[in-house]
C-alpha positions, -999 to +999 in steps of 0.1 A: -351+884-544-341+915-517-321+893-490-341+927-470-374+908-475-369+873-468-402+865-442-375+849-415-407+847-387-429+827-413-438+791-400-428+778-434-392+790-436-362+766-429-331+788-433-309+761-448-331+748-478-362+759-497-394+763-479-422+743-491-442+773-508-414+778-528-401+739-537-436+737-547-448+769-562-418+787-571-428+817-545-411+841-529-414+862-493-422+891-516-433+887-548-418+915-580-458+934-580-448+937-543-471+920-526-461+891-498-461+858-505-500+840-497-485+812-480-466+836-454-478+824-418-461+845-390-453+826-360-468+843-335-446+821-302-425+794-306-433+761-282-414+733-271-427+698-261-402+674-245-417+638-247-392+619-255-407+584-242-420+553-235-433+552-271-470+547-265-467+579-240-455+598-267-487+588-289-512+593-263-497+627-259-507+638-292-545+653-282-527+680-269-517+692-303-560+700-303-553+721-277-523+741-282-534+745-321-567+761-309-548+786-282-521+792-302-532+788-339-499+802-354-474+793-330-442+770-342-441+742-323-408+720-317-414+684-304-380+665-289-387+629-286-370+594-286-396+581-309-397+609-338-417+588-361-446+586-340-447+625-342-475+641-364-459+668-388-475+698-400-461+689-436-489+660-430-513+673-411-527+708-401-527+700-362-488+686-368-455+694-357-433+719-375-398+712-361-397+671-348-361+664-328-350+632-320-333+628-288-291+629-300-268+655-295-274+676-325-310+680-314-296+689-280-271+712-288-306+728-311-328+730-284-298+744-261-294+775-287-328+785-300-355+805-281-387+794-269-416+814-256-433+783-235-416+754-231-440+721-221-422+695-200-441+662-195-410+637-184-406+639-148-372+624-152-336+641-146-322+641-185-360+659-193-357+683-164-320+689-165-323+705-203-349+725-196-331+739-168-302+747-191-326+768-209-328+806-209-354+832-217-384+811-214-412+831-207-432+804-192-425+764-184-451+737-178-447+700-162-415+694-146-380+713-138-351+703-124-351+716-083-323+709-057-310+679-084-343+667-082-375+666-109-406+690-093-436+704-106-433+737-129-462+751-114-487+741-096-506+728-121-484+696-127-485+687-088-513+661-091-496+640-125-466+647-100-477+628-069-492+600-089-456+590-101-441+588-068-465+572-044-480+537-058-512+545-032-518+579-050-518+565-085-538+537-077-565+557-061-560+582-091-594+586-112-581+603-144-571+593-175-533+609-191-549+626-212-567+644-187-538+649-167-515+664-192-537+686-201-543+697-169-508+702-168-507+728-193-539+747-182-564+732-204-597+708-204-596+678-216-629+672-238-617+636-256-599+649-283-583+618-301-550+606-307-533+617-341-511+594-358-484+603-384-490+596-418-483+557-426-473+532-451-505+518-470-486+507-502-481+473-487-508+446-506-515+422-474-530+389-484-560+393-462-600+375-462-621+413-457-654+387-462-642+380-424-640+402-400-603+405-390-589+402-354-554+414-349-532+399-319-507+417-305-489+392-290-461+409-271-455+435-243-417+445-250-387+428-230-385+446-198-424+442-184-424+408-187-457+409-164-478+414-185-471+386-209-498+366-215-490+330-220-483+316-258-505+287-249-531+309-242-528+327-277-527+291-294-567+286-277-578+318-285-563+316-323-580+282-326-614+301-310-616+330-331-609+308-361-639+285-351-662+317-348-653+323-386-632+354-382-596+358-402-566+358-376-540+382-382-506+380-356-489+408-348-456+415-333-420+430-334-385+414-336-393+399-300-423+379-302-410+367-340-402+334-330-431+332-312-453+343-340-436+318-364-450+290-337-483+301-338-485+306-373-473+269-378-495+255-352-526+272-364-525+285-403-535+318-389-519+351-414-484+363-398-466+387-421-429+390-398-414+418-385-419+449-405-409+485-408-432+508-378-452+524-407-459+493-425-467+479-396-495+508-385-507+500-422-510+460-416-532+472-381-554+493-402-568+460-421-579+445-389-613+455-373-604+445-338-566+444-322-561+421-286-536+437-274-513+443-236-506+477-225-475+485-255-474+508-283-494+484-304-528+495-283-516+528-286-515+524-323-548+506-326-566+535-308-554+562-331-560+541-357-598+541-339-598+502-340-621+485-314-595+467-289-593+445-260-568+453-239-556+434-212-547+453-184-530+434-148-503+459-136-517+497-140-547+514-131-572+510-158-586+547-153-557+558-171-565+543-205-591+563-228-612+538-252-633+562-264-660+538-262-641+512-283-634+481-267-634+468-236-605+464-210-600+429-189-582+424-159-573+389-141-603+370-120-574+369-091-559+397-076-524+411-093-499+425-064-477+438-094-490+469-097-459+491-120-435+462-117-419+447-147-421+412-137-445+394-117-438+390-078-469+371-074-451+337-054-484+315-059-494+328-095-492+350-128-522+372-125-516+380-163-526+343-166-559+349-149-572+359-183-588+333-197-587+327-233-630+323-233-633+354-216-615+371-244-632+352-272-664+357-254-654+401-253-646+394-292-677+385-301-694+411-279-675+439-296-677+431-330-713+421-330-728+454-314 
């Protein structure tokens, strides 16, 4: 093989191992008759995303992938994230990622020497903007910059996703869902494209009743938003309903809600499998018909995974979430003066607690009957 001919623009090429045309086929750039490898794909611009958190954010930022594929069919696209497992590849999936950074220094130091013809911002946070200033050549940025040691809007485009993160008035009054507002951040329309999950783990046997229908319950809501914890007691009544209706309880959680999940598993015989890997886990959601979840990654997860959910929702505005007509979202009977705060400042009451475990049962039924 001519070192002269190697295809260096080709999507598929790495520079410091095989491509995957090759590994697999044995292929070259340019064949001995001549002729150019079939598999070579020109990138035709390269593209970076920085999302590099919360991890729910980064999954519910995965539509766009619909979008830029469709403008930009053969572009390279470059994802930096805190959460790189949660990022679709294109070794998986047509619509995927071709380059997925974590967020470390030898992803920075990457980033900080390559070139990129568009570069798509959507953190409105110093470390997100403060790269992407440090960045050269780029032909065009959308989202957020770095501006008198300050994040600001790109463009005008990202003005409106802008206000609603600094005044609590703005985003509660705000009407959209984030899909539709990171979309509008990069110029396009959002039409409900759905979330796209990486490829998961569904090697794992899981000793499950499917003559039931199976309810998933995501019991917890991370460490730091506390408010939004819905009491264990609460979970105990609703295991002890759904298992009266006939359906097969399945408990859900991470390392934090473990010991909590070993109590309700005790208490009420209901299936909890501990704390597992994240792709083992997405495979142990896909059994279950119907996840009851908080506002974590675990909803996130169940809606690519196009599960019907209940989602309890007491400290954001419920316009942001996108169900796409699967589920229903419930919200406390009393009012909740916690809106974006990570624990309750309520002094007479938890407004999380003003969702009754009947209510949900009663929602459960609803959606799995229709």
């Amino acid at each position: 093989m001519d070192f002269n001919k190697i295809r260096f623009d080709c999507r598929h090429f790495v520079g410091y191992i095989p491509c995957k045309p090759n590994k697999q086929h044995g292929v070259h750039c340019q064949e001995e008759n001549g002729e150019v490898c079939k598999f070579y794909n020109p990138a035709s611009i390269n593209i970076l995303i920085i999302k590099l958190g919360a991890a729910g954010d980064v999954i519910r930022t995965t539509p766009l992938l619909y979008a830029l594929r469709e403008k930009y069919p053969d572009a390279h696209l470059t994802w930096l994230t805190q959460f790189p497992d949660l990022v679709p590849s294109a070794k998986e999936n047509s619509l995927g990622v071709d380059k997925i950074l974590g967020w470390n220094e030898t992803s920075l130091t990457i980033v900080k020497n390559s070139l990129y013809d568009v570069v798509i911002n959507l953190d409105k946070d110093e470390q997100a903007c403060a790269l992407v200033k440090s960045l050269s050549d780029i032909k065009n940025v959308f989202g957020y910059i770095l501006k008198d040691n300050k994040p600001y809007p790109a463009n005008d485009l990202a003005i409106h996703k802008y206000m609603t993160g600094i005044f609590d008035d703005v985003s509660i009054a705000n009407k959209k869902n984030y899909m539709q507002e990171i979309f509008e951040i990069c110029g396009f329309e959002y039409n409900l494209q759905q979330y796209i999950l990486p490829a998961f783990d569904t090697s794992r046997q899981f000793e499950i009743d499917h003559s039931k229908k199976v309810v998933g319950l995501n019991t917890g809501c991370g460490g730091r938003w506390t408010s939004r914890l819905w009491p264990e007691e609460y979970w105990l009544d609703l295991i002890k309903g759904l298992q009266a209706s006939g359906y097969e309880v399945v408990i859900l959680g991470g390392p934090e809600e473990q010991e909590k999940n070993q109590r309700l598993q005790q208490k009420t015989n209901a299936k909890y499998f501990g704390v597992m890997p994240l792709k083992t886990f997405m495979g142990l959601m896909n059994e279950c018909d119907l996840i009851v979840s908080a506002v974590t990654m675990g909803m996130h997860i169940a809606i690519g995974l196009k599960k019907k959910l209940i989602l309890f929702n007491n400290i954001f505005n419920k316009n942001e979430f996108e169900l796409f007509g699967r589920g229903e979202i419930l919200e406390p009977e009393k009012p909740c003066q916690c809106y974006f705060t990570p624990k309750c400042k309520n002094e007479d009451y938890r407004c999380i607690e003003h969702i009754y475990p009947e209510r949900v049962l009663l929602s459960v039924n609803q959606n799995l009957n229709t």
